[in-house]
N, C-alpha and C positions, 0 to 999 in steps of 0.2 A: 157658849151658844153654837160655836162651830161643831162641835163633839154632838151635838143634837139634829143638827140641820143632817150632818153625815152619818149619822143612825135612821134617821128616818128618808132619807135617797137611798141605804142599802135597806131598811126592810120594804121601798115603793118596788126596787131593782129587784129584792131578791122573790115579793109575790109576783110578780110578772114571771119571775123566770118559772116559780113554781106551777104556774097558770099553763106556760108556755109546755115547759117538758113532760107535765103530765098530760094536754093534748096531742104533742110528739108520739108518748107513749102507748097512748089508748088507740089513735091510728095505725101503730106499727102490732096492735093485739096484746101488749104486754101487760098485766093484769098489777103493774108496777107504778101505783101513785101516793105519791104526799097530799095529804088532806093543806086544807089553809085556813088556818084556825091561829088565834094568838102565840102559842109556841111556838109553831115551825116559821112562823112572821118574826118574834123573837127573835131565834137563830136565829135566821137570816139578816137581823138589823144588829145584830152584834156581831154576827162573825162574817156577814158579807155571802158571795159568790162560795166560799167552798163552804161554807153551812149550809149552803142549798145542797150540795155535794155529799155531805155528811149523812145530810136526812134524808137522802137516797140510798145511800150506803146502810141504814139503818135501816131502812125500808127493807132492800135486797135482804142483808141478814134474816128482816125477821119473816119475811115472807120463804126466804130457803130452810129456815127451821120450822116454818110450818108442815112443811112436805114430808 
């Protein structure tokens, strides 16, 4: 039950955060955001704070391979 409660505080924590930095993002012009959809919620309630981190990183990658 603990292992549940603590999956679902880090996917609450981790769509907040993704809510959060891709508003950061879009104010500073950077054309750099995570969607918030069931996967990247996933992540983030499995792997926490640097899943949010990841699927930025993933983002960057695939948005500089776009160019």
């Amino acid at each position: 039950m603990e292992k549940l409660i603590n999956f679902a505080l880090r996917l609450v924590f981790g769509g907040v955060a993704i809510l959060c930095i891709n508003g950061l993002l879009l104010r500073m012009g950077a054309e750099l955001t995570v969607g918030l959809n069931g996967i990247t919620l996933g992540v983030s309630g499995f792997l926490g704070i640097p899943g949010v981190f990841a699927l930025y990183a993933l983002e960057l990658y695939r948005h500089i391979g776009a160019v």
